[in-house]
N, C-alpha and C positions, 0 to 999 in steps of 0.2 A: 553268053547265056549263063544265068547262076545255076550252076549244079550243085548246089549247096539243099541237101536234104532238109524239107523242114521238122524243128525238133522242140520240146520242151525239155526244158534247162533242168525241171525240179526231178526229186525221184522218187520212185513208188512209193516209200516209206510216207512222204509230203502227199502224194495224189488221195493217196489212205486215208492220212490225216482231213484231208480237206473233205473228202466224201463223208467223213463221219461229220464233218462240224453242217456240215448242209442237211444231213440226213437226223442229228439233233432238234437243229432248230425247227427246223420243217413238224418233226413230230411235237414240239414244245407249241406250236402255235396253230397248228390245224384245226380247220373250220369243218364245216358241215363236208364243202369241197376246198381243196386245195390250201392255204393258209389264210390267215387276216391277223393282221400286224397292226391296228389301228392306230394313225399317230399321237400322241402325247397322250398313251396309255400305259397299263398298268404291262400289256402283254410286249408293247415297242421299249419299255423299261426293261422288261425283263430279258428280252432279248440282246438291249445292250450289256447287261448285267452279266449272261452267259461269256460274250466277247470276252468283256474284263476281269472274268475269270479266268479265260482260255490266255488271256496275254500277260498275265501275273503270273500265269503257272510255267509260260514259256519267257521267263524272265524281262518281257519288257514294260515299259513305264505305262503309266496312264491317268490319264488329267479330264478335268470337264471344263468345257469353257462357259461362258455365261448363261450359254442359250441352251445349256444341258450334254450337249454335242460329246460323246466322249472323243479322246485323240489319247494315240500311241505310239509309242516311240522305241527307238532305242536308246538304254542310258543313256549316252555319251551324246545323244541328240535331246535332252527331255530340256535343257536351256536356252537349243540353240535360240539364236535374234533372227534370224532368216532360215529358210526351209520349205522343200515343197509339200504342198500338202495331197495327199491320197483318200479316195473314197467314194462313198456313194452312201443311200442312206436305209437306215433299218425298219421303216414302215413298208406295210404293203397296201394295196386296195382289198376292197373285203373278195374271198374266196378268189384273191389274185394264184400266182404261182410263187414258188419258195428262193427263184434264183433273181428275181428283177430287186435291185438296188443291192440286196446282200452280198453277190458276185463280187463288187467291189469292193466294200470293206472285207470280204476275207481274202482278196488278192492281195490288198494292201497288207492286209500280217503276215500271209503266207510269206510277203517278204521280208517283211521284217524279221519274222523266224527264222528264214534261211541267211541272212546277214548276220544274225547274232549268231547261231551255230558252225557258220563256218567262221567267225569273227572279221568279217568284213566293214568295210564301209562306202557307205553311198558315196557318188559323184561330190553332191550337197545335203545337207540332212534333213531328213524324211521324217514327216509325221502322218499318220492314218486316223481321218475322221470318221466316226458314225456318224452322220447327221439324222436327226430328226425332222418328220413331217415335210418329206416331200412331195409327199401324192395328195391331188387333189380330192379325192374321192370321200373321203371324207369332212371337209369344211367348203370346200370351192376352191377355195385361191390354193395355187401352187408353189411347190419349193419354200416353204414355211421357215424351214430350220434355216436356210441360208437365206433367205432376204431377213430373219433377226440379226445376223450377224450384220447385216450391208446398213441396218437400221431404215429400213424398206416395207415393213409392214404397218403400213393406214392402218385408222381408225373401220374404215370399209370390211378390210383384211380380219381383224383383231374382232369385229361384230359378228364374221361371219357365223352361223350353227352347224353345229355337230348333227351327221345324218340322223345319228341314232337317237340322243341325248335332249337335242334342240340347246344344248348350250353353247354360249359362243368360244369361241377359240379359244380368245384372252383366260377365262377361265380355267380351260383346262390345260395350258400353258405354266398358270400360275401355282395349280395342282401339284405340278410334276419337283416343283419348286426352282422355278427360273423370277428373278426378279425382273419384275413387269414395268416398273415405274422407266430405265432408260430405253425397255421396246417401245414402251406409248408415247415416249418422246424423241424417238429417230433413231435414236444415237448407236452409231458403232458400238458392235459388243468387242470387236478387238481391232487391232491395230493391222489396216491388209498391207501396209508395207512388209508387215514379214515374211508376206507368201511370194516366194521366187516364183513359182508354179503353182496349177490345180494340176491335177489328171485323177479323171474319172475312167475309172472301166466299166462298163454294162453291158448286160446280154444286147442283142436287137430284135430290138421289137417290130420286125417287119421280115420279110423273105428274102432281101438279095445274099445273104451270105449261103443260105440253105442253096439256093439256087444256083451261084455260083461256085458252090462245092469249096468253101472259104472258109479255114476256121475261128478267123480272126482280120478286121480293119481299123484303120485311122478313119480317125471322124475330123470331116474339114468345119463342120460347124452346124448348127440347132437352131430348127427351127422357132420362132417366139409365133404367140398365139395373143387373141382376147376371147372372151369367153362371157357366158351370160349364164350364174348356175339357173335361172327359170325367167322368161319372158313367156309373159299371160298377153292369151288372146281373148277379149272379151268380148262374148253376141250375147245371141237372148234364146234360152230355153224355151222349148215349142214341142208340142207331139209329130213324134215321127209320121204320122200317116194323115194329118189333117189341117199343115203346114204349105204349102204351095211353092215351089223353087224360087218365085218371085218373088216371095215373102219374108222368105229366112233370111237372118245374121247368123248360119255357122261358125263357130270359131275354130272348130275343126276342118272344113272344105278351104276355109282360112289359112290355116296355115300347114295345109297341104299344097295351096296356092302360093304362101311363101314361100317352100322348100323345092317346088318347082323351077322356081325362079332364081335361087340360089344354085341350085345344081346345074342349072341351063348355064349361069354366071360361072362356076368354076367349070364348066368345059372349057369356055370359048380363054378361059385364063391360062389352060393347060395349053390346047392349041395354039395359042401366043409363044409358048415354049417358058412361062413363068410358073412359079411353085406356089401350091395350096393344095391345102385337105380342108373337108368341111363335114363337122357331125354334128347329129340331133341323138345324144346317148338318152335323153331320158324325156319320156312326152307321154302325157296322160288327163284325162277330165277328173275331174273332183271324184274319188270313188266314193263318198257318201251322198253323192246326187245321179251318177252316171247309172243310166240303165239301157236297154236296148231298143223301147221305145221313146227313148227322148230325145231331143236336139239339145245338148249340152249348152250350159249356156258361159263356158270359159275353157279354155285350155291351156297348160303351160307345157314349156320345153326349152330344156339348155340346149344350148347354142356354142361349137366349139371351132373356130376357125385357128390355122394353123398356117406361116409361112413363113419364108426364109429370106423374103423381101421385105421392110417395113413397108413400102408404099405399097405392094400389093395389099396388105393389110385394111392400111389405110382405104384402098379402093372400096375393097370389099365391107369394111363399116360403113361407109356410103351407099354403097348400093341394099344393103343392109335397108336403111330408114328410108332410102329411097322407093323400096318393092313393099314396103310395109303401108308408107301412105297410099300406096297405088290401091293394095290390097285392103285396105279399112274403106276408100271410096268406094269402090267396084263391090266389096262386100259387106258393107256397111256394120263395120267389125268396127273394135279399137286396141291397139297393142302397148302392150305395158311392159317397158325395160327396166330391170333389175340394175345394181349396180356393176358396170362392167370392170372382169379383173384380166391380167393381160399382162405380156413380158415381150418384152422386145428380141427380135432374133439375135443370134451370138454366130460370132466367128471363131473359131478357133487359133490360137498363136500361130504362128508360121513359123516359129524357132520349135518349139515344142511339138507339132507336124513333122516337120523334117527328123527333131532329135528319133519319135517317135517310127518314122519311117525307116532310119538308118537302124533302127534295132531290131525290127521287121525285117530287115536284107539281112543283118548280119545271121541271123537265125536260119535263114534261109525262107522265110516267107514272102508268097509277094507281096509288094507293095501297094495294097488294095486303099483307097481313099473312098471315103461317101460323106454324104451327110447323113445327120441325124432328124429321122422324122417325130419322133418324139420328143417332149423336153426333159430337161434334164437339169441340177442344181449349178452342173458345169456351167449353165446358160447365165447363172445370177454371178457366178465368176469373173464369166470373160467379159459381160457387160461394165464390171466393175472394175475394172484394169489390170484384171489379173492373168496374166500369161495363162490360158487354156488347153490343153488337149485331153481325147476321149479315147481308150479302145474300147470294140466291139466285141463279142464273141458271139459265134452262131450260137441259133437257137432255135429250136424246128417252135412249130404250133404256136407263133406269134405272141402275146404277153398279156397282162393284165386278165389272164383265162388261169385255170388247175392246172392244164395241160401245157404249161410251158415244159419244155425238153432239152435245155441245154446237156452238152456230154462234159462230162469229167475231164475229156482229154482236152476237148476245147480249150477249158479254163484254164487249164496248165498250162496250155501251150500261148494263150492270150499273158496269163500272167509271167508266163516264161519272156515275153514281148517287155511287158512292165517290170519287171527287175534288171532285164537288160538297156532301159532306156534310164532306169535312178541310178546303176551303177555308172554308166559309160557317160550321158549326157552331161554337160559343162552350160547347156544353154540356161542364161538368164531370163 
């Protein structure tokens, strides 16, 4: 049995520091509720702009790479040819929470800091990314910053609009000052043989850690989605009261009758003992037509499926167009698909699990393993051949709300996890 107390490695003077750098940014970027970090703005600039204050003034390097991305180092690592990389990214969703994506980039310095002051050195040498635009909440398509790097973002991706703005991505990409000419042509913004490793750390965004009374796990791997940011159902506007059941093309009873049918669909998927979530985050009639006496005559709504199976995936897009033509017969509707954006699911390394796990024992925590139900940039990683691993830290009041509530100790003790896994680990 381990009787090994579990402990964070860093010390108050570090937990101090880190509560001010959270409790800075937090008030640099706050919204009406909670913060908004918009990606390739002027406020997710500013924010990294804080960072590379913070790690100049604690003596370490720092570089941008093509895609604006900053990265930090320790001296004696700002050359190296090989290295793993550390991170998560500095956007948030609007009136999100302060700790989703940030957690990781300041775990990542806090170790850095603690290697340079005590004058250590990593296993292999470390560099810590901010990335940019990983949420999709504002353009549609996800993990932005890291599929430029992979040279992964379509012309689809790059057209997408801005919630606020309506302007597309590419634009406010090229704003920030990232040159745009090798994104719109594919091409790697850098060389991924140098990355020995990723490792992401993030809050979770879901309940088993709260639950299991956990203040920290290994993620075995992430789930991949496709998504629709707006599929339009089209009937025909009618007076609510002189309209006949018989008569009507709802587009709304419509695609109430689709989402029937899809929820009916991921039961009988879960009871199989297979993995899916399925949401409708955003669904509404034209508000400059819609009134209470009228039969709408369109409606739209994103579509967000999520699994850890590609083929489940795959099913569920079929059954998808399958319940839609049933549904346009039966109610003599017509459904119109947007351009579908989408990520394949990820595995995590199995060397970087284990190196991961073995730092988890040696601290004295258990050894807790999950998946990841949300995605994450890690996901554009490991899909790309890049040796993967995630830790988690608990987090009460689930994510992308005000009300995220990660504890301070958590994070230490998570990131006590990740400094013990870059100094000790060997794994390639």
């Amino acid at each position: 049995m381990n009787t090994i107390v579990p402990r964070s490695t860093f010390s108050q003077q570090d937990r101090d520091l880190v509560a001010s750098l959270f409790a800075d940014i937090g008030a640099q970027t706050a919204d009406t509720e909670g913060v908004s970090r918009p990606a390739y703005s002027a406020i997710e600039t500013a924010t990294i702009d804080y960072l590379v204050a913070f790690a100049r003034k604690h003596g370490l390097e720092v570089e941008f790479d093509a895609a604006c991305n900053a990265l930090f180092s320790l001296p004696e690592d700002l050359a190296a040819e090989k290295f793993v990389l550390v991170g998560s990214h500095a956007d948030s969703v609007p009136n999100g929470g302060n700790f989703d994506g940030l957690a990781g980039i300041l775990a990542g310095l806090m170790c850095l800091v603690r290697a340079k002051n005590e004058g250590r050195r990593f296993a292999r040498p470390v560099k810590v990314i901010a990335l940019r635009g990983e949420e999709s909440a504002w353009y549609g398509p996800c993990y932005i910053g890291s599929k430029a790097l992979f040279g992964l973002l379509g012309t689809t991706e790059l057209s997408a609009r801005h919630k606020g703005d309506n302007r597309p991505l590419a634009d406010h990409m090229a704003e920030i000052g990232i040159d745009m000419a090798p994104v719109k042509a594919g091409e790697k913004l850098f060389d991924p043989s140098c990355l020995l490793a990723y490792v992401e750390l993030h809050i979770e965004q879901g309940p088993l850690l709260v639950n299991k009374d956990l203040p920290v796990a290994n993620v075995s791997g992430i789930r991949g989605n496709f998504r629709h940011k707006a599929i339009t159902c089209i009937g025909e506007a009618g007076h609510s009261g002189a309209v006949p059941r018989a008569y009507r093309r709802d587009p709304v009873l419509a695609a109430a009758d689709l989402f029937t049918r899809l929820d009916d669909d991921w039961d009988t998927i879960l009871q199989k003992g297979d993995d899916l979530v399925l949401t409708s985050g955003v669904v509404g009639t034209d508000p400059q037509k819609h009134a209470i006496a009228r039969i709408p005559d369109s409606i739209s709504f994103s579509l967000d499926v999520r699994s850890q199976d590609a083929s489940t995936l795959d099913a569920m897009r079929d059954l998808l167009r399958a319940h839609m033509r049933i549904v346009e017969r039966n109610r003599k509707v017509r459904f119109e698909l947007d351009d579908e954006l989408g990520v394949a699911p990820a595995l995590c390394d199995g060397d970087v699990v284990a190196g991961i796990s073995a730092a988890m024992r040696r601290l004295g925590f258990e050894d807790y393993v999950m998946p990841s139900g949300a995605g994450h940039d890690a996901a554009v990683f490991a899909n790309n051949g890049v040796p993967t691993g995630m830790i988690f830290i608990r987090n009460r009041n689930g994510s992308h709300n005000p009300r995220e509530a990660m504890e301070i100790d958590d994070f230490m003790a998570a990131s006590s996890v990740l400094y013990e896994y870059l100094t000790h680990s060997e794994a390639a």
